[in-house]
N, C-alpha and C positions, 0 to 999 in steps of 0.2 A: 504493500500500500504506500502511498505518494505520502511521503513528510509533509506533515500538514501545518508545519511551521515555514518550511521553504518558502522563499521568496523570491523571484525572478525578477533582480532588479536592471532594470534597462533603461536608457540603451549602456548595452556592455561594454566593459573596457576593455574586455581581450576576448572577442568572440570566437568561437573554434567550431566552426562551422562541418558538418560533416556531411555530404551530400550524398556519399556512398550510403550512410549508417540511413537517412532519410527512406532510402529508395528500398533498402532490405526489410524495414519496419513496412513501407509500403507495400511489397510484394510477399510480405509474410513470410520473408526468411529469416526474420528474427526480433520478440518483443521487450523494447527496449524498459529499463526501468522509468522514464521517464517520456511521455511521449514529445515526438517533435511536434515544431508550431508548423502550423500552414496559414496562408491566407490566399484567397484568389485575386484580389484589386483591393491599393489602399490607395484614396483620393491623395491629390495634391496638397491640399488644404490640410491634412490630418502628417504630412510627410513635415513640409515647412516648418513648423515651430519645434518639430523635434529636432529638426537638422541642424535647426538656428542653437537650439541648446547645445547641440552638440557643438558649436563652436565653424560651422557651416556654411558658408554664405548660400542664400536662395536662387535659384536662377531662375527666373520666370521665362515660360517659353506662351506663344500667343494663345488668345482664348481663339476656341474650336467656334465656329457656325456649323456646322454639320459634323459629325464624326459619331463614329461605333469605338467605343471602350480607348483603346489608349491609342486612336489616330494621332499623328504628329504630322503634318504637311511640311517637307523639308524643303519644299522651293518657299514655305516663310521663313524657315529659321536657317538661322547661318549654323556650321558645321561649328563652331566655338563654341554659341550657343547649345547645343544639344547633346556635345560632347561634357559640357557642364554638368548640363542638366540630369545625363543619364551617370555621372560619378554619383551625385548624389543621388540616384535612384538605388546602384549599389550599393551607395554606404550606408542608409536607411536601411536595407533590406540585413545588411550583417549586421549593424548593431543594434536591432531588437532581436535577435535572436534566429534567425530563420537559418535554411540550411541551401537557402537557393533564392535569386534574382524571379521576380513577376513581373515583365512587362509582356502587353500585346498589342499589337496592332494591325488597324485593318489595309485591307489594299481601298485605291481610292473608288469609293463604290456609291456615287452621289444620289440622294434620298430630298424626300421633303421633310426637314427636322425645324421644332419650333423653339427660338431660344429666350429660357426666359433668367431671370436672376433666381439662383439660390435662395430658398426661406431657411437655409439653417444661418444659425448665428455665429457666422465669424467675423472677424475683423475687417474686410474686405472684400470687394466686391469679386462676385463668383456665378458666373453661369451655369445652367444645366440644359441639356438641348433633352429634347420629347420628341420621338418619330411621329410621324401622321399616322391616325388610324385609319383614316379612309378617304383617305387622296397618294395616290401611287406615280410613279414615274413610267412605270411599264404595264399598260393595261390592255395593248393590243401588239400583234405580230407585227406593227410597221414600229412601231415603241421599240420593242426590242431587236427591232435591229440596226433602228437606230443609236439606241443607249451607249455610251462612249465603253464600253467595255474594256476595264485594265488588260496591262499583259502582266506577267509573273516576271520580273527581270532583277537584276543583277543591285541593282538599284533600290531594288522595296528592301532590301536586309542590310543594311549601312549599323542602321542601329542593333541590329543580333549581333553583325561582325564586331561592334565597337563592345559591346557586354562580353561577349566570350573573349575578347582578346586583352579585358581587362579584371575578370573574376580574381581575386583573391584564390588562395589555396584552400580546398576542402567547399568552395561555394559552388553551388549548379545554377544553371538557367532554366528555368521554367515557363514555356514561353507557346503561344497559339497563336493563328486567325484570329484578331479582335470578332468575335459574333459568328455565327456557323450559319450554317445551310440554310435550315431554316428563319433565323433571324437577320438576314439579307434579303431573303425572298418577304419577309413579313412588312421592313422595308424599304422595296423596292414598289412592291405590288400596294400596300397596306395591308390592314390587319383584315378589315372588310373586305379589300377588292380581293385578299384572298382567300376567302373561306366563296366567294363567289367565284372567283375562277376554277377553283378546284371543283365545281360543278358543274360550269358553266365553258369552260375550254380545259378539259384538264390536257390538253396538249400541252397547249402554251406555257399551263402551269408547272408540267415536266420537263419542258424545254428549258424552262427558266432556271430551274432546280438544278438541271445538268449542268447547265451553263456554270452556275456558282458554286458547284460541287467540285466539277473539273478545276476550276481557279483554285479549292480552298486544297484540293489535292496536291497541286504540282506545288502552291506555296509551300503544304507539309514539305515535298520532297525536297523543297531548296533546307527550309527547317531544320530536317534529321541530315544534312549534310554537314553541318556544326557540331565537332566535336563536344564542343560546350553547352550544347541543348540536355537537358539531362531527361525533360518528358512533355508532353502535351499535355495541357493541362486545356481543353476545348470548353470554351462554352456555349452552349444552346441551349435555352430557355421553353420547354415543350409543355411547362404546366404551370395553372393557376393554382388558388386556395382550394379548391373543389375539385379540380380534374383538368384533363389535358385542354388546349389552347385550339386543338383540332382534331377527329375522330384518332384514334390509336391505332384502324387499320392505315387509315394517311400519311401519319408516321413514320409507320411499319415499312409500307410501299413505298414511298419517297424520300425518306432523311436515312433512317438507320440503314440502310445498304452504303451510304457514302459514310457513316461514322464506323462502319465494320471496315471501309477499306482503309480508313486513316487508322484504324485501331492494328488493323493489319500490317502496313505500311510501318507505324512503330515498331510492333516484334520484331518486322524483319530487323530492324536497324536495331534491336535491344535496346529500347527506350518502352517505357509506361505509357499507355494511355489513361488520362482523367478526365472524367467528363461532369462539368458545371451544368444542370440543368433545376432551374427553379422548378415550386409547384409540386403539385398533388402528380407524380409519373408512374401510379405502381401500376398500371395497365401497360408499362413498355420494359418494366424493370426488367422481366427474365429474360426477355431480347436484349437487352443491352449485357445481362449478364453473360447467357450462356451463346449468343449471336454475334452482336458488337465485339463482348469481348472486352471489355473496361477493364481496367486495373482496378478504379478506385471513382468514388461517387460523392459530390459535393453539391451542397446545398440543401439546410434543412430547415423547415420551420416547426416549430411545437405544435401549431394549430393544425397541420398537415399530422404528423407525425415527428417526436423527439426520437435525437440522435440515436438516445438510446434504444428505442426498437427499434430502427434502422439494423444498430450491430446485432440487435437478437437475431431480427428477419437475415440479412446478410451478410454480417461481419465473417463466415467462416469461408466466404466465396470472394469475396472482394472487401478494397480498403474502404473506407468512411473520410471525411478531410473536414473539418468546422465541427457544424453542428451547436455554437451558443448563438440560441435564439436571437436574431435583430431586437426584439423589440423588448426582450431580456437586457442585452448590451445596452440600448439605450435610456431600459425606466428602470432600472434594478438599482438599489443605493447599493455602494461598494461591498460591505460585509454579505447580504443578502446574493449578488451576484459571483464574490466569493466562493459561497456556499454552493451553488448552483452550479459555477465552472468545476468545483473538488469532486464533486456529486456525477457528475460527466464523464470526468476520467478516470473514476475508480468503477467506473459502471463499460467504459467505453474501450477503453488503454490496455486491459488483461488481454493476451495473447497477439497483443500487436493488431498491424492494420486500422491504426486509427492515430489520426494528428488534430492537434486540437486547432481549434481558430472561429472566426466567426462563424454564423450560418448561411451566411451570403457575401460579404464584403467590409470592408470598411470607409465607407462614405462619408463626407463633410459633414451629415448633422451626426 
């Protein structure tokens, strides 16, 4: 049982990062006495004042009009800039503790997104962009072929090369496609236009799908060419509070065949697959288990279901990653929340395949 007086104070002054020991807890080759941290995405806004404690300077890189999870547009930023930028992504990421680099980003995939100001309370002014739910880019065959469609080149991974070529010893990169399959196509089409295409042209709506399936493929494959990539860590987004975002055979038929071949894709290269999907997904789960092929499963809410029956239901088959509730992290007073994270790991942590961390991320508020 975990020292219940331990204290992890951070950020550390001599982190000793082990990316190996990460990946064997993960893969259940061995459970450690203490489990490791994970997190999937930590806002800017949450990085900043730590970095600045630590003695850091900020570097602000420009706010986003449109963008999926950790877009950077590098014909705005200068290469100084963003080489700054991303030291202090590193050194945040080693000195709270973790055992590996989180960045992702998307290729340029332009959408209708709405930008408004931040309502949590920091210091400074902060946007957050919202996709359209029912105004889409691509809603007819001349649409999409007109749609400026990326290429996969040489050029999208400046910033992998610059992380792997600057990791610390014992640190990994963990790193994806900002936004998957389906949350390109949700998008690109809308949320509406596509629960109506898919009945209404599901050509098109397969066309569409291939289209950004094939893209999020061969980016993997530039991906797992980085000796320094240590796993995928994918996110797609397939459920609400209540159940899936669109029938489970749709799914079935159109996403999970592209996350089996990126799950695939990994083994061969001996890297992990993770897969970040919100929401109520236990109507896909044995497919992702026994089909996709996952390594390990991220994203949980109490209201859905706690972490903790997660590892009853699958801890023996695959790894867990988070699991403290959002709205736990956010309204819990410290001792109370405490109690609830100890309560976690002494339930979650026995025989490995499980790292602790949020339920979903850690964002500005």
């Amino acid at each position: 049982m975990l020292d219940r007086k331990s204290r992890l104070q951070v950020p550390l002054a001599k982190p000793r990062p082990d990316i190996g020991s990460f990946l064997d807890t993960m893969l259940g080759r061995k459970a450690p006495a203490r489990p490791p941290l994970a997190e999937y995405l930590v806002d800017n806004i949450i990085m900043k004042p730590i970095l600045e404690m630590m003695g850091r300077k900020w570097v602000d890189t420009g706010e986003k009009d449109e963008y999926m999870g950790g877009q950077m547009d590098l014909t705005r930023e200068g290469r100084g800039t963003v080489n700054a930028f991303l030291d202090n992504v590193i050194a945040f990421w080693l000195a709270m503790g973790y055992d590996y680099v989180r960045v992702e980003i998307s290729l340029p995939l332009p959408a209708i997104s709405y930008v408004v100001m931040d309502t949590a309370r920091v210091d400074e002014v902060h946007n957050r962009a919202w996709q359209s739910m029912a105004e889409g880019v691509i809603t007819t065959w001349e649409q999409f072929e007109k749609y400026p469609w990326p290429r996969v080149t040489d050029s999208c991974f400046y910033m992998h090369e610059y992380i792997c070529s600057h990791l610390p010893e014992g640190l990994g990169f963990v790193t994806c496609h900002a936004g998957g399959v389906y949350e390109h196509l949700s998008r690109l089409v809308s949320y509406q236009g596509l629960c109506m295409m898919l009945y209404d042209d599901p050509k098109l709506f397969k066309t569409i799908t291939d289209k950004l399936g094939g893209l999020l493929a061969e980016y993997n494959r530039r991906l797992l060419q980085f000796d320094g990539v240590s796993a995928i860590f994918q996110g797609e987004d397939f459920g609400h509070s209540t159940g899936m975002l669109i029938s489970p055979g749709a799914v079935k038929d159109y996403f999970l065949p592209w996350h089996k071949k990126y799950a695939q894709m990994c083994h061969d290269a001996g890297r992990p697959y993770f897969l970040h999907s919100c929401g109520k997904v236990d109507a896909v789960m044995e497919d992702l288990i026994n089909d996709v092929k996952i390594d390990a499963k991220h994203s949980f809410q109490d209201s859905v279901a706690p972490v903790i029956e997660w590892k009853k239901r699958y801890g023996d088959r695959i790894s867990l990653i988070g699991g403290v509730d959002m709205d736990v992290l956010c309204t819990y007073p410290p001792d109370k929340l405490r109690q609830y994270v100890r309560h976690t790991i002494e339930e979650c942590a026995p025989g490995g395949r499980f790292a602790l961390g949020s339920g979903n991320s850690i964002p500005s508020y």
